[in-house]
DOTI-981827 format. One record per atom (N, C-alpha, C): residue in three letters; z, x, y. Coordinates in steps of 0.05 Angstrom, whole numbers, padded with zeros to 5 digits, always signed. Layout:
N
alaZXY/...
//
This chain:
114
unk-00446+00788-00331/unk-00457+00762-00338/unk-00488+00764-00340/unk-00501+00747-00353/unk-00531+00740-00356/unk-00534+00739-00339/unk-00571+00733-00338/unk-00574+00712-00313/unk-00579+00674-00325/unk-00584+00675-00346/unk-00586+00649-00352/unk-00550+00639-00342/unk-00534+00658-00352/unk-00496+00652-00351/unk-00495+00648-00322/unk-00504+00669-00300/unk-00493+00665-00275/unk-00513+00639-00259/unk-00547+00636-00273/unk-00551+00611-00259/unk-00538+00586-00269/unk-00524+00579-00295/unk-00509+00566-00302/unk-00495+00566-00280/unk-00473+00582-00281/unk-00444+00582-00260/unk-00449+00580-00238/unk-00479+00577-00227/unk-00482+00575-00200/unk-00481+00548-00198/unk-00502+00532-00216/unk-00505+00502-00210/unk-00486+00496-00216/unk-00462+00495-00230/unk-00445+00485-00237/unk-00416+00479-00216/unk-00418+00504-00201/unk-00407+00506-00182/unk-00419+00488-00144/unk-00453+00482-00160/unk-00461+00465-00133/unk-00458+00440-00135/unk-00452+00437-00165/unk-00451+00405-00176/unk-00423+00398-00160/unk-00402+00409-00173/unk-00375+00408-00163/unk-00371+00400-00133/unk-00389+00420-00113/unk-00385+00433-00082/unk-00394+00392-00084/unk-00428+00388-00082/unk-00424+00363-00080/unk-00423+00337-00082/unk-00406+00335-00106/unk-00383+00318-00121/unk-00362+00316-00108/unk-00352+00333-00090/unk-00333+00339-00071/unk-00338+00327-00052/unk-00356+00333-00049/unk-00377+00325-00011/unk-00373+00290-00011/unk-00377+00283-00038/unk-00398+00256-00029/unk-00374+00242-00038/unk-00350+00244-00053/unk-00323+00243-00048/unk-00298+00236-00021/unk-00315+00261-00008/unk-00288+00266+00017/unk-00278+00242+00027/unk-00295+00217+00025/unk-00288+00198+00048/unk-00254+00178+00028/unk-00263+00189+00009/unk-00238+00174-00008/unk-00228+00183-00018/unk-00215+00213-00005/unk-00187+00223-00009/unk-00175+00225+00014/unk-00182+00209+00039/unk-00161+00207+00057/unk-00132+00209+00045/unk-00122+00214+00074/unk-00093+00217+00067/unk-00087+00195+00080/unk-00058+00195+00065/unk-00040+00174+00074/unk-00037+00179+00110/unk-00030+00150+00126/unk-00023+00163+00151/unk-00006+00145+00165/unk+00011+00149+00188/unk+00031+00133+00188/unk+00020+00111+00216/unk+00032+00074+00208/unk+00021+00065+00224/unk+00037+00050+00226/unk+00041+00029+00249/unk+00055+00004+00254/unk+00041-00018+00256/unk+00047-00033+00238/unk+00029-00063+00232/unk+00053-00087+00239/unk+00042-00113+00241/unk+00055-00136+00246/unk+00049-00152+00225/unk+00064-00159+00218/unk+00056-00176+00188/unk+00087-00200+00183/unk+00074-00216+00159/unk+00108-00224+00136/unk+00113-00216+00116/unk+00141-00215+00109/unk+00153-00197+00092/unk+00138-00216+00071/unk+00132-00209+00051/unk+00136-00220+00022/unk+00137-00222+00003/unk+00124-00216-00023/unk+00130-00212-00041/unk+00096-00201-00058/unk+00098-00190-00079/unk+00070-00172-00088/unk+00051-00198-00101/unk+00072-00214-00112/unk+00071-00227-00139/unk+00063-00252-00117/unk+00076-00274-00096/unk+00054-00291-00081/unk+00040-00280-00061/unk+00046-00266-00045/unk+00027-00258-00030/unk+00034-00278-00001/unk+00006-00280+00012/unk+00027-00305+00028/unk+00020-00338+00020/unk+00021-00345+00000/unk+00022-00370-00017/unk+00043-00368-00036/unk+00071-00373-00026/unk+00087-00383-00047/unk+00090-00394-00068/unk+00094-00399-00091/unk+00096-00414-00105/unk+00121-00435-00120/unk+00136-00433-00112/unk+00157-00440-00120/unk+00175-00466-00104/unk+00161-00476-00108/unk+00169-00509-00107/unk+00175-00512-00077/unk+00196-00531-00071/unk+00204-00534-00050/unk+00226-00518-00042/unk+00225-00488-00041/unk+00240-00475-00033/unk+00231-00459-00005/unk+00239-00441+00018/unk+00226-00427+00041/unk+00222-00401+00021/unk+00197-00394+00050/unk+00192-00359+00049/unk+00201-00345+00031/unk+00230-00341+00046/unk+00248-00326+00050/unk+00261-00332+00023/unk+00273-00358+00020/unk+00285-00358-00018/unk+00262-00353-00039/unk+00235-00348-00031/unk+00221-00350-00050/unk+00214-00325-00060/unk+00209-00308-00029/unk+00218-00279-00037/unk+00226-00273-00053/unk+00251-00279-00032/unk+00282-00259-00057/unk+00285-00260-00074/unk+00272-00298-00093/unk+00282-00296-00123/unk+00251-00281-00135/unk+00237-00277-00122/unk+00205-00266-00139/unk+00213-00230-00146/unk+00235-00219-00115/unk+00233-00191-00127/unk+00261-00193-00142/unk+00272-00212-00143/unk+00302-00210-00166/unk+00286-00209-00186/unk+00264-00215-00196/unk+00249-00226-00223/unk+00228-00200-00226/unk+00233-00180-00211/unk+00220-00154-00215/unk+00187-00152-00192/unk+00186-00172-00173/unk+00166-00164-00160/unk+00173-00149-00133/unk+00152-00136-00116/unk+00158-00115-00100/unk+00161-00131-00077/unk+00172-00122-00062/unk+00174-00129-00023/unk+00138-00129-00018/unk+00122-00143-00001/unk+00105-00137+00007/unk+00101-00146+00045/unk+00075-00139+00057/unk+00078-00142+00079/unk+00048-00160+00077/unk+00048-00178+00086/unk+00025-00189+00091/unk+00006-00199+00124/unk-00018-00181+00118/unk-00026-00177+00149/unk-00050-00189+00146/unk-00054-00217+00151/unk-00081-00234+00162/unk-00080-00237+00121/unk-00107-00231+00109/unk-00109-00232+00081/unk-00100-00207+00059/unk-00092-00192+00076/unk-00078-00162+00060/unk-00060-00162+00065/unk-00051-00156+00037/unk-00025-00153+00020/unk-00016-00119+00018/unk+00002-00116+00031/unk+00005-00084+00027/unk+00042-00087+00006/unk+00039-00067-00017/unk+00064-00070-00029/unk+00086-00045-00007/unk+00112-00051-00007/unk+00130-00039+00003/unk+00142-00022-00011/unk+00147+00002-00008/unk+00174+00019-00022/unk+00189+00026-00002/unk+00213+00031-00006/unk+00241+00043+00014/unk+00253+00021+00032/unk+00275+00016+00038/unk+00286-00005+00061/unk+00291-00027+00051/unk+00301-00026+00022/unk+00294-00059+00004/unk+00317-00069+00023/unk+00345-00062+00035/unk+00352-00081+00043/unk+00352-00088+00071/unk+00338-00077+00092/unk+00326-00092+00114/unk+00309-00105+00109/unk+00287-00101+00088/unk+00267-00119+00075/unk+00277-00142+00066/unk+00307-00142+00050/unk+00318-00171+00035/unk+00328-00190+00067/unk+00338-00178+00087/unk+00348-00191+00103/unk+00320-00198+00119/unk+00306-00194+00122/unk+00282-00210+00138/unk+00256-00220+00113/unk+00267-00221+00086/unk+00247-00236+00083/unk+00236-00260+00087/unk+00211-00267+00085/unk+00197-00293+00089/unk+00195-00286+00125/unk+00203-00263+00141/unk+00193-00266+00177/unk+00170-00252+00186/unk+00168-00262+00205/unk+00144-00244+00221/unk+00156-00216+00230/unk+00146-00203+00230/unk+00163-00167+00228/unk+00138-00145+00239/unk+00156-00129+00252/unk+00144-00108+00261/unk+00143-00077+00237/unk+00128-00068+00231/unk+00135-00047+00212/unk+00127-00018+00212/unk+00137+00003+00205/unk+00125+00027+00208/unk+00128+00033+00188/unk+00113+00056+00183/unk+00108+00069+00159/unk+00082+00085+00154/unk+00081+00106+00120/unk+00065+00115+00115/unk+00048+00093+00104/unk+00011+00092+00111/unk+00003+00079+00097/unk-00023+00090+00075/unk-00016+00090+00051/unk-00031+00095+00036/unk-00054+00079+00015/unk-00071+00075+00027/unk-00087+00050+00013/unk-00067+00018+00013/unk-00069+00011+00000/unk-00048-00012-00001/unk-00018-00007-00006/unk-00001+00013-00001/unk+00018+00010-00006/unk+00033+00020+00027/unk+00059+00026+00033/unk+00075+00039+00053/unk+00091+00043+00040/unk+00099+00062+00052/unk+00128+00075+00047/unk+00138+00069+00074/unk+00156+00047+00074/unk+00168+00042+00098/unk+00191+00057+00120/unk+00179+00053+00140/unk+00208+00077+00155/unk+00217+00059+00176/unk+00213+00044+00191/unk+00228+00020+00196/unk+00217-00005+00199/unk+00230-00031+00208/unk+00219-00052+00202/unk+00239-00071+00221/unk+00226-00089+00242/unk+00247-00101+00251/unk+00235-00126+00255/unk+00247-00154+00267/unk+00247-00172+00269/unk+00215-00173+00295/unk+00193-00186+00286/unk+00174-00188+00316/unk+00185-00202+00334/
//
């Protein structure tokens, strides 16, 4: 190689190193936690919409209509995957939950009544 080629490949390679650096903080990994939350849905959140119906029916018909299970803790909304039907049987409750958590989502591993 040159040297104009290898001081190229040098900076190029310090650009990268820190691009990386100033990165790290937001490629955490997922990690597994237990939160207390209500089950509910992606699409209300915890504001229902659907007339005079509960929680729990408003749920179920929001993810029949293609929206996800969600868990809602204080003003965050985390979406659910795995356990749709311990999820269907406590929706609209206060619930204890474990799981992977990755930014806003879980991958749920169990979930029971608080």
């Amino acid at each position: 190689m040159s040297k104009v080629t290898n001081k190229r490949y040098y900076a190029g390679l310090a650009l990268l190193a820190g691009v990386l650096f100033l990165n790290a903080p937001l490629l955490k990994a997922a990690e597994k936690k237990t939160l207390q939350g209500t089950i509910s849905d992606v699409m209300c959140g915890a504001t229902h919409k659907m007339g005079d119906i509960s929680a729990a029916e408003c749920t179920t018909k929001c993810v029949e209509m293609g929206s996800k299970y969600a868990l809602v803790v204080g003003s965050t909304v985390y979406e659910l995957e795995g356990k749709a039907d311990d999820l269907k049987a406590l929706a609209g409750a206060k619930v204890k939950l474990t799981g992977t958590v990755d930014g806003k989502k879980i991958q749920v591993e169990s979930v029971s009544k608080a």
